[in-house]
C-alpha positions as CSV (number, residue, x, y, z in Angstrom):
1,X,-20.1,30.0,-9.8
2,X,-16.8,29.5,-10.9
3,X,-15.4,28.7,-7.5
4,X,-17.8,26.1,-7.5
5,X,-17.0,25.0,-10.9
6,X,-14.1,24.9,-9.9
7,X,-13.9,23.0,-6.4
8,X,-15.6,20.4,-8.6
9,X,-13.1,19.6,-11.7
10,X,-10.5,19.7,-8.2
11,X,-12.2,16.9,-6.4
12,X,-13.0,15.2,-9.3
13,X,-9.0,14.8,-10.5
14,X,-8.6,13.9,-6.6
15,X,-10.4,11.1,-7.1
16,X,-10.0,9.9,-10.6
17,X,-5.8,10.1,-10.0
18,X,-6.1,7.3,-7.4
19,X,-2.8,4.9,-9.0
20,X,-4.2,1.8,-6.9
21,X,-8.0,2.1,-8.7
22,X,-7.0,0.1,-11.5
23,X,-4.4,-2.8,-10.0
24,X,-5.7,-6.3,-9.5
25,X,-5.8,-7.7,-6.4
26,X,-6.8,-11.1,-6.9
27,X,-5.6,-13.6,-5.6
28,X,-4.5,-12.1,-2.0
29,X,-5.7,-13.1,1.0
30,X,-5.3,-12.3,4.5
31,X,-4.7,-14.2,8.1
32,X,-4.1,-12.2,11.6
33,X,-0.7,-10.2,10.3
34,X,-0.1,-12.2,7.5
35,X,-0.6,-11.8,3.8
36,X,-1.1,-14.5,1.0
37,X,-0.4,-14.6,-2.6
38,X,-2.7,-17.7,-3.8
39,X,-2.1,-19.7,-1.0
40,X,1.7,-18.9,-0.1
41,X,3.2,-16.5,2.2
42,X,4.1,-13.2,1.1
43,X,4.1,-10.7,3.6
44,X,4.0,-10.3,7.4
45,X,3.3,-6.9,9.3
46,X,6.7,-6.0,11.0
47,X,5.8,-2.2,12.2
48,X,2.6,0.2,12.7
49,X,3.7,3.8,13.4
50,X,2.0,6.7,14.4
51,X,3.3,10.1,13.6
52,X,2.5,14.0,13.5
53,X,2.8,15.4,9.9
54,X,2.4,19.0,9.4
55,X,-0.1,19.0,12.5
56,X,-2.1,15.9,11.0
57,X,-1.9,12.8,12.4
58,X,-0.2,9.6,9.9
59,X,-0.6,6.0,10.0
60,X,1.9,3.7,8.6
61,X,2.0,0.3,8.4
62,X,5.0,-2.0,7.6
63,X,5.3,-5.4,6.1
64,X,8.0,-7.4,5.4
65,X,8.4,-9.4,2.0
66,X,9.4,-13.1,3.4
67,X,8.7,-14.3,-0.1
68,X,10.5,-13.0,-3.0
69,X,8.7,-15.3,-6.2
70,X,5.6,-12.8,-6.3
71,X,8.1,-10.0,-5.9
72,X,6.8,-8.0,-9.2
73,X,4.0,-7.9,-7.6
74,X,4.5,-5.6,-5.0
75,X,2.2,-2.6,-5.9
76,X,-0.8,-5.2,-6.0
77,X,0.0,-6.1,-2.5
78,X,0.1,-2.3,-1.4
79,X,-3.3,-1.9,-3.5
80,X,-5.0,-4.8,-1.5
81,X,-3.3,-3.5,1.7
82,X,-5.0,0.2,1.2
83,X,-8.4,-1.8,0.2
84,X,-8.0,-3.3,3.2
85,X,-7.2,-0.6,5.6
86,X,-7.9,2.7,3.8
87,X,-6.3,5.9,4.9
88,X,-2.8,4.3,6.1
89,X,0.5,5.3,4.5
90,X,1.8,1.1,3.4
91,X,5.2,0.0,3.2
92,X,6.9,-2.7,2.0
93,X,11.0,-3.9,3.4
94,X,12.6,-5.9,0.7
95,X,15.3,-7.6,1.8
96,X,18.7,-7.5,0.5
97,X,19.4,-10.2,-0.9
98,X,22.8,-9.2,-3.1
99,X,25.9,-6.7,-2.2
100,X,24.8,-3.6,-3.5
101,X,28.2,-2.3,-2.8
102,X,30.2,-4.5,-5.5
């Protein structure tokens, strides 16, 4: 009983821990590789990779940000991403846009 008990409070704090749950999404949309932020261009997918992790296979897609005036919103676009294609690792490539080095 208390292994079951157990298992249970486990998969529920799995699934109630999700950070995306919770971030809006609206206002993206989505054409062939390219992603929208009400009506502008945002992102476009640069790289998919396939990998073996600890004997489990990953998926990762990568997108480039190609517009920088919705830039703090950056976790929304990963949380429409994942909605989107659940069970892929997401990535975002900023560019640099200043010397980091001064």
């Amino acid at each position: 009983m208390k292994k079951l008990i157990l298992l249970y409070l486990l998969s529920l704090g799995l699934f109630s821990c999700n950070v995306l749950k919770n971030v809006d999404v609206e206002g993206f949309t989505s054409n062939d590789n390219t992603i929208f932020f009400k009506g502008e261009k945002m992102a476009v997918l640069s790289n998919i990779e396939y990998s073996l992790d600890n004997k489990k296979l990953v998926k990762e897609m990568t997108f480039k940000l190609v517009n920088q005036d919705h830039g703090d919103k950056v976790k929304n676009l990963i949380a429409y991403i994942n909605k989107k294609h659940p069970g892929w690792e997401v990535e975002i490539d900023f560019p640099i846009t200043t010397d980091l080095f001064k």
